[in-house]
C-alpha positions in Angstrom: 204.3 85.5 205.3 201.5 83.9 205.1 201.1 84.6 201.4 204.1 83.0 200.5 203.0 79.6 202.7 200.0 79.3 200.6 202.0 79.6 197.6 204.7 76.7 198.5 201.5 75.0 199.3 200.0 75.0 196.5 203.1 74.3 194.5 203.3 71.3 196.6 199.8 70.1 195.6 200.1 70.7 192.2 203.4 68.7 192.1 201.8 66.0 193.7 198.9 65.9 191.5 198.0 63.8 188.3 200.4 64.6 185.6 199.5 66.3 182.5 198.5 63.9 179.4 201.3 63.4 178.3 202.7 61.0 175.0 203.1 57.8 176.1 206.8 56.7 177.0 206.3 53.5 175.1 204.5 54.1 171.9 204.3 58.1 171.5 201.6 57.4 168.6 198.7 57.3 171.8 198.8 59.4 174.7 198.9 58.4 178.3 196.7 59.9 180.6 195.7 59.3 184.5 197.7 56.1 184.0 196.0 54.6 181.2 197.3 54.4 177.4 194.7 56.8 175.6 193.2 57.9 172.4 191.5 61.2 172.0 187.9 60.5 169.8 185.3 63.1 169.8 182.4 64.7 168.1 182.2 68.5 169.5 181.1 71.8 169.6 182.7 74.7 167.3 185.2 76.1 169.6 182.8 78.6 171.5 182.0 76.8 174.8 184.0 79.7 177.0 184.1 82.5 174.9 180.0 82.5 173.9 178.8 83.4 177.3 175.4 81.6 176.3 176.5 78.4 176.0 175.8 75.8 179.0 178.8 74.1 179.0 178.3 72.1 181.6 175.2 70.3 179.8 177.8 70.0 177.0 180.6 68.6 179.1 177.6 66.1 180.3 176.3 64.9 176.8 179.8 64.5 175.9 180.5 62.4 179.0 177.2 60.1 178.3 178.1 59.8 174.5 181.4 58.2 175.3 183.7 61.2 174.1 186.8 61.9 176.1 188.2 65.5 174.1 186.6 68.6 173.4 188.6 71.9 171.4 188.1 74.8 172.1 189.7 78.4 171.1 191.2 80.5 174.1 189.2 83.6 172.5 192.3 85.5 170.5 189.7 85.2 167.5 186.0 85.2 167.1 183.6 85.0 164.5 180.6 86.9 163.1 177.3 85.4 162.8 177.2 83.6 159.2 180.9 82.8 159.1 181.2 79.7 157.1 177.7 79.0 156.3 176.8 78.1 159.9 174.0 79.1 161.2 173.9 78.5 164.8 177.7 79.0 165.2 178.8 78.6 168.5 182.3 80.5 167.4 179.9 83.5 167.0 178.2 85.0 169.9 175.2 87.0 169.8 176.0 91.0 170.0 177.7 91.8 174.0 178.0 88.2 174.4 181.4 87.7 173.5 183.8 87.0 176.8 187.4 88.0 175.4 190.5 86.8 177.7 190.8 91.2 178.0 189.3 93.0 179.9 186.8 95.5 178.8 187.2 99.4 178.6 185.0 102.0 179.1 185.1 102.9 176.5 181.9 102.2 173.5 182.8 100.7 170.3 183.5 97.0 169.6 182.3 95.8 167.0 181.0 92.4 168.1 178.9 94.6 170.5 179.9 96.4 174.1 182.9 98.7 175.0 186.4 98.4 173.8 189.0 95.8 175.1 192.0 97.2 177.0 194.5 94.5 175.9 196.5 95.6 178.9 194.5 93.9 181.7 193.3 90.5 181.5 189.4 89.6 182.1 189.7 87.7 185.6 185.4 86.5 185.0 186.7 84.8 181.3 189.5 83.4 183.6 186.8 81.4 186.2 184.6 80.5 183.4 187.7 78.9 181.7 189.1 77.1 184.7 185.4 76.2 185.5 185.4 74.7 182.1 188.3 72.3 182.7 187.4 71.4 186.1 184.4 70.3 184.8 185.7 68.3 181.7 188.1 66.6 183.9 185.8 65.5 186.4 184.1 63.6 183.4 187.2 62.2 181.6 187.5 64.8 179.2 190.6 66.1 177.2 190.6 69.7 176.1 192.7 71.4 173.5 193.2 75.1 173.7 193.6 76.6 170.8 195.3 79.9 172.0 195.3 81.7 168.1 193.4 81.2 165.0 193.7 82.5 161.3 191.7 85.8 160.7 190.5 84.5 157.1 188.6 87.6 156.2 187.6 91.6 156.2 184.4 90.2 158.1 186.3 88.1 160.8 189.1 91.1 161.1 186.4 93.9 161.9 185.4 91.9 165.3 189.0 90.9 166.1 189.9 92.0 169.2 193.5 93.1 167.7 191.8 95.2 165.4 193.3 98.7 166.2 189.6 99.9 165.9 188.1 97.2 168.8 191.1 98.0 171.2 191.9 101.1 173.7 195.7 101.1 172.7 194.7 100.8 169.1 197.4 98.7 168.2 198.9 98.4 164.7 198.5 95.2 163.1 200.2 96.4 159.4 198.3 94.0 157.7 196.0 91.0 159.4 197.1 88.9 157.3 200.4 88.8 158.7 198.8 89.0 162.7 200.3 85.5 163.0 204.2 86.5 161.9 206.5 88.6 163.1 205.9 91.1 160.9 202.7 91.7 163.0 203.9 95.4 164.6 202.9 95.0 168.4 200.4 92.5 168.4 203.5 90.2 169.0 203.4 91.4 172.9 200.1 91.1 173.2 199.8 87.8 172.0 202.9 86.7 174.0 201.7 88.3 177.2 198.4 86.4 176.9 200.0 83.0 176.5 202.4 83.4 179.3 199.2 84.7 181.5 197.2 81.3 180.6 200.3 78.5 181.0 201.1 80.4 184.4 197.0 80.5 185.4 196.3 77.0 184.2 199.0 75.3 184.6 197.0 72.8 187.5 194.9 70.7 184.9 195.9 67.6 183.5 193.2 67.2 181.5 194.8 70.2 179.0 196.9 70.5 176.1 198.0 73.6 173.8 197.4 74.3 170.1 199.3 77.1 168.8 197.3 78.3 166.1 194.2 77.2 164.3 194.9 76.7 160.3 198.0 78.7 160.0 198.1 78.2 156.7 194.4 79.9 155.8 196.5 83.4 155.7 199.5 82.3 155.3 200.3 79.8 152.8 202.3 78.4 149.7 200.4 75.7 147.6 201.9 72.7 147.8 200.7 69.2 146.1 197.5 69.0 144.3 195.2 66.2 145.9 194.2 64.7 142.7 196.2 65.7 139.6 193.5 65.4 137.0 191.7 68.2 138.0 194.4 70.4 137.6 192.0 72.9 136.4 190.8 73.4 140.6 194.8 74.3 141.9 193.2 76.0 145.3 191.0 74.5 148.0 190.0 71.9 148.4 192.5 70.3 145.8 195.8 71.3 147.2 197.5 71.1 150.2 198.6 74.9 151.6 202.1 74.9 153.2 202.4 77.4 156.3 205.0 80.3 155.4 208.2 80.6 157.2 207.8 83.6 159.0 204.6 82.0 160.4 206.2 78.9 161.6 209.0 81.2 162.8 205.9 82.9 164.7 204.5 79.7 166.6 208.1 79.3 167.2 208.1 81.9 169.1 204.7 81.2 170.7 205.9 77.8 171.6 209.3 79.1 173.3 207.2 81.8 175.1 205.3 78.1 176.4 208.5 76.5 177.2 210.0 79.0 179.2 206.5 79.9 181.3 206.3 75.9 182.3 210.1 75.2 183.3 209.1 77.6 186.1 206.0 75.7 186.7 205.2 72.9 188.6 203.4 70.8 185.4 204.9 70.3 181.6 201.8 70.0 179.2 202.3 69.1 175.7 201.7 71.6 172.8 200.2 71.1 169.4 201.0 72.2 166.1 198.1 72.5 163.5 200.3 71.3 160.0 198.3 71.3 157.2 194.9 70.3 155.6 194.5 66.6 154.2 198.4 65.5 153.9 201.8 66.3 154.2 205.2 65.1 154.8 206.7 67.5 157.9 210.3 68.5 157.0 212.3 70.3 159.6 211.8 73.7 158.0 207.7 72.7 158.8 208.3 71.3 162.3 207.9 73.5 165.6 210.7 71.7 167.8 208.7 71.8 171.0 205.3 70.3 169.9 204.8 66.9 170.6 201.2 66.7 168.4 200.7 67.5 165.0 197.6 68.4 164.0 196.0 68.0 160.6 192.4 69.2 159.0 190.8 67.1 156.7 193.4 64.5 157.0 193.8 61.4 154.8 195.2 58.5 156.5 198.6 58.4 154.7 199.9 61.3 156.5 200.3 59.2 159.8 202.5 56.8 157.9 204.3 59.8 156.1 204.8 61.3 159.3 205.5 58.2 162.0 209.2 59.0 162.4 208.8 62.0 164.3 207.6 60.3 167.1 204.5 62.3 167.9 201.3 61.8 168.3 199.4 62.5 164.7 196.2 64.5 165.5 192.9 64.6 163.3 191.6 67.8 164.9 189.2 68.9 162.6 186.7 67.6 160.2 182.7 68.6 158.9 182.7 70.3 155.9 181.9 67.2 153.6 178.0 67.0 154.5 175.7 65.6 156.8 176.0 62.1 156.8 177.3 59.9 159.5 178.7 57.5 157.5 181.0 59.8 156.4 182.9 61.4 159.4 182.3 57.3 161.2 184.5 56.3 158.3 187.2 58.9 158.7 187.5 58.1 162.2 188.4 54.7 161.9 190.6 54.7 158.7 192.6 57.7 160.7 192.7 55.9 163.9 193.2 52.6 162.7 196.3 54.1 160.2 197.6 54.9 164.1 196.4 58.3 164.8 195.7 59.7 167.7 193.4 61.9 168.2 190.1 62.5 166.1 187.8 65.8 166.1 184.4 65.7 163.8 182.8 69.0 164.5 179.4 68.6 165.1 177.3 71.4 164.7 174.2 70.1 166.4 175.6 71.2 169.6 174.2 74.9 169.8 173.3 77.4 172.5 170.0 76.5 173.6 170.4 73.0 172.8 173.4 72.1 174.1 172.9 68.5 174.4 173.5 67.7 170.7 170.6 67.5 169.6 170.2 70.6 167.0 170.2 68.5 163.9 168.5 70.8 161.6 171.2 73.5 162.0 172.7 74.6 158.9 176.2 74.1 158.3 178.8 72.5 155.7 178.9 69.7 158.1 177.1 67.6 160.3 177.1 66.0 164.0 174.3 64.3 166.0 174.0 61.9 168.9 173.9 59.4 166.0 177.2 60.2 165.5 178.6 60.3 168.6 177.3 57.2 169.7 179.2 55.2 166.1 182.3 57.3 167.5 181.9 55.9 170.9 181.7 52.0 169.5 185.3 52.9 168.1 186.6 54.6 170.8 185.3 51.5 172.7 186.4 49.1 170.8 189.9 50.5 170.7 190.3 50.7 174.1 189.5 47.2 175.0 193.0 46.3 173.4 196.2 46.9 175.5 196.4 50.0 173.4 200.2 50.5 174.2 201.4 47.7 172.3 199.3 48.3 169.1 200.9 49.7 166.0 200.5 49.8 162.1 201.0 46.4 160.9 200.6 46.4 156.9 201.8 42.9 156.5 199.3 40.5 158.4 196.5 40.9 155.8 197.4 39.0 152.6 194.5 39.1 151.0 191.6 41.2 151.3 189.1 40.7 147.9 186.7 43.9 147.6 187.4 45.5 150.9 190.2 47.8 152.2 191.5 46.6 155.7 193.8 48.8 158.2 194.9 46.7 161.3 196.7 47.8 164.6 198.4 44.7 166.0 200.9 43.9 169.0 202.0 41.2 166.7 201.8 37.0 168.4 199.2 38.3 171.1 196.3 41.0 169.4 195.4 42.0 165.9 192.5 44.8 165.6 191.3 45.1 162.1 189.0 47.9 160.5 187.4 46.3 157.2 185.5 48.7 154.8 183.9 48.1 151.5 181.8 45.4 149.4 181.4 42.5 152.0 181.3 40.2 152.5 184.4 38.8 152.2 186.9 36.0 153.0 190.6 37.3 154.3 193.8 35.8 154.1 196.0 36.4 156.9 199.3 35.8 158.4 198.0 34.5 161.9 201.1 32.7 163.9 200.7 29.6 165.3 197.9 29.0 168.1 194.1 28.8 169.1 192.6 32.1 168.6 189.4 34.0 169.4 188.3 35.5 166.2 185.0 38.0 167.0 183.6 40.2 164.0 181.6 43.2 165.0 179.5 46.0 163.7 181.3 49.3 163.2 177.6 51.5 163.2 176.2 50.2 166.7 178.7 47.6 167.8 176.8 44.6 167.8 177.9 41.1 167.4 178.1 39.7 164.0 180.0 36.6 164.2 182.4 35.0 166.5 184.7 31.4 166.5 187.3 30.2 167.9 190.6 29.1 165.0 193.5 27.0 165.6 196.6 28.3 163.2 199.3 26.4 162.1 201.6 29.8 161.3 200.7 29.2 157.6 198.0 32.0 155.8 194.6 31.9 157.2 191.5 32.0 155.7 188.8 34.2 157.7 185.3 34.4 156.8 183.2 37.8 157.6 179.9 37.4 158.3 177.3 38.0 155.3 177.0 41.4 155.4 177.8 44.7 153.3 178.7 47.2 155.9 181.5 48.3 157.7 182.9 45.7 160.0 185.5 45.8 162.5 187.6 42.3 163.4 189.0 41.1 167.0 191.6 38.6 166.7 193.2 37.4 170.4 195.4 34.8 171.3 193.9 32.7 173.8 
């Protein structure tokens, strides 16, 4: 009896809790969370914070919290890499041998791979459990958003030979017919598996508000027809990084699957949370063959900022969830953050691979990687995310008509239009702009993008005719505050 008060209780808690972020009712480009309209902007760790039993996340979750970050990803531990995968060298996706914390439980049997006994995918792994739900408790005490990423491409013989689905790493050796097709339904009886793990996690974490679901990392990678070639004149580079990969249909028919296995777990459950779908790298127009009906993100790697425009009438939030293989410089990921955010996406990841075990507060900037990530970075992040969020962020859209003029910059402006313009101006400053400002004294305040300082600020009466606005004299990035007084 007693059992089954303590239950209704904590139904009853969880019902009366903080809701689950959620899009927001009003303008499903930004999400709304704990009562406040919210994008997600972050500069974070490779995915391993749970699974890599090394890693402190706690000192993580606190650097992020002090570097203005509010989102972390991170994989549910259905996939894990060996050490060298991608050219990274401190990888926090790959644990060191007998460090890996799989959501199964482990046999008694010797023989993984990755180091240890063999996983018996029919029990689940109750101390990954309390390291995971420690893990959100902790980023939601410090404002924190996390995507779980419940599956992830296999890529490669390398990443397949420490797989937990491998038939060789598991006591029930299951057959997998091919890995490449582990994410279809022509997977043999991995489908089970995989379906019994999601239904585990929604049902043991379905408390936090602070969570979303992603589906599947890059379904695409081993699953794919090439689509449209990036730039046309090098048609002599058709694959990577020149085209765009299309997800298969029996893949998508797969996280359809997944995503109904979601659905039915949570209209049991107290809390809804939103799930993510991860599209396509750089751009691409979702049709409905593409589309997972019960996702209310879609995810992009690598984006350009066209695909939020190509893609604003599904009425979703557009998701930037994974860049950092173009280098080490700042500059660069700073300037895909705004130019996606300011094109009205919302949500941003830059993987930042000075986050490392051992140094877990950012600050492993010699690592090697085909990326980069410092507290350099997050700090330019955080001026966006700040600046952003001073608006009534709500009421901001797209607004491609209020600048008429912009000589040797590019300008992207969010605008709730006769009250608030927010402009992002990149290029050869300084300039002058031309804009359609309607009648009234404004406050006109011109900022810098790299550390947020103040750069130049008046105050402009407009007639409703075209504007001319001054920048300040200099070259960088600048971004422009325009508020009806």
């Amino acid at each position: 009896m007693s059992t089954i008060f303590e239950f209704c209780l904590l139904l009853t808690l969880l019902s009366q809790g903080p809701e689950p972020i959620r899009l927001h009712p009003e303008n499903p480009r930004w999400f709304l969370w704990r009562g406040e309209a919210v994008a997600l902007i972050t500069s974070a760790e490779h995915y391993g914070a749970v699974l890599n039993v090394d890693f402190d996340y706690v000192r993580y979750l606190e650097t992020l919290q002090q570097d203005g970050m509010n989102y972390s990803r991170v994989f549910a531990g259905g996939y894990v890499e060996p050490p060298g995968a991608f050219g990274i060298q401190r990888n926090t996706l790959a644990p060191a041998p007998g460090r890996f914390l799989a959501p199964w439980a482990r046999s008694d049997q010797p023989g993984y791979a990755g180091g240890g006994t063999k996983f018996d995918l029919d029990r689940f792994n109750s101390e990954y459990l309390a390291r995971l739900k420690s893990f959100l408790a902790e980023a939601g005490w410090r404002g924190v958003v996390v995507e779980l990423t419940f599956f992830s491409s296999t890529y490669g013989e390398k990443q397949w030979a420490v797989h937990p689905l491998n038939p060789a790493n598991n006591i029930q050796a299951v057959v997998v017919p091919d890995w490449k097709k582990l994410h279809t339904s022509d997977n043999g009886a991995a489908l089970a598996v995989q379906e019994r793990l999601v239904r585990w996690l929604v049902r043991e974490l379905n408390g936090y508000d602070n969570l979303f679901y992603e589906i599947q990392n890059e379904p695409w990678s081993d699953n794919h027809v090439m689509g449209d070639q990036i730039n046309p004149y090098l048609a002599d580079k058709p694959g990577f990084p020149n085209a765009v990969e299309i997800t298969t249909a029996p893949s998508v028919a797969w996280q359809r699957t997944i995503a109904r296995a979601i659905a039915d777990e949570e209209s049991r459950l107290p809390r809804k949370h939103l799930v993510a779908q991860n599209v396509a790298n750089f751009r691409l127009p979702v049709c409905e063959d593409d589309l997972v009906q019960e996702v209310g993100i879609l995810n992009f790697h690598y984006a350009y900022p066209e695909v939020v425009e190509w893609n604003r009438g599904w009425n979703r939030v557009i998701g930037y969830d994974e860049s950092g293989f173009a280098g080490r410089e700042d500059l660069t990921y700073r300037r895909q953050a705004w130019n996606f955010v300011f094109s009205g996406g919302g949500l941003f990841n830059s993987l930042d691979y000075s986050f490392t075990v051992g140094r877990e507060d950012g600050t492993d900037v010699g690592n090697e990687a085909p990326g980069g990530g410092s507290p350099d970075l997050r700090r330019q992040l955080s001026v966006l995310s700040r600046f952003l969020h001073s608006f009534d962020l709500a009421t901001l859209r797209p607004d491609c008509t209020f600048v008429l003029r912009a000589p040797g910059v590019v300008t992207r402006v969010l605008s709730n239009p006769g009250t608030a313009y927010a402009l992002y101006v990149q290029g050869r400053g300084p300039t002058t702009l031309t804009v359609q400002l309607p009648a009234g004294r404004w406050s006109v305040t011109w900022s810098n993008v790299e550390d947020g300082d103040l750069l130049k600020e008046e105050n402009v009466l407009s007639e409703g005719t075209p504007l001319r606005l001054a920048s300040p004299d200099s070259a960088g990035d600048m971004a422009l505050r325009i508020v009806h007084e």
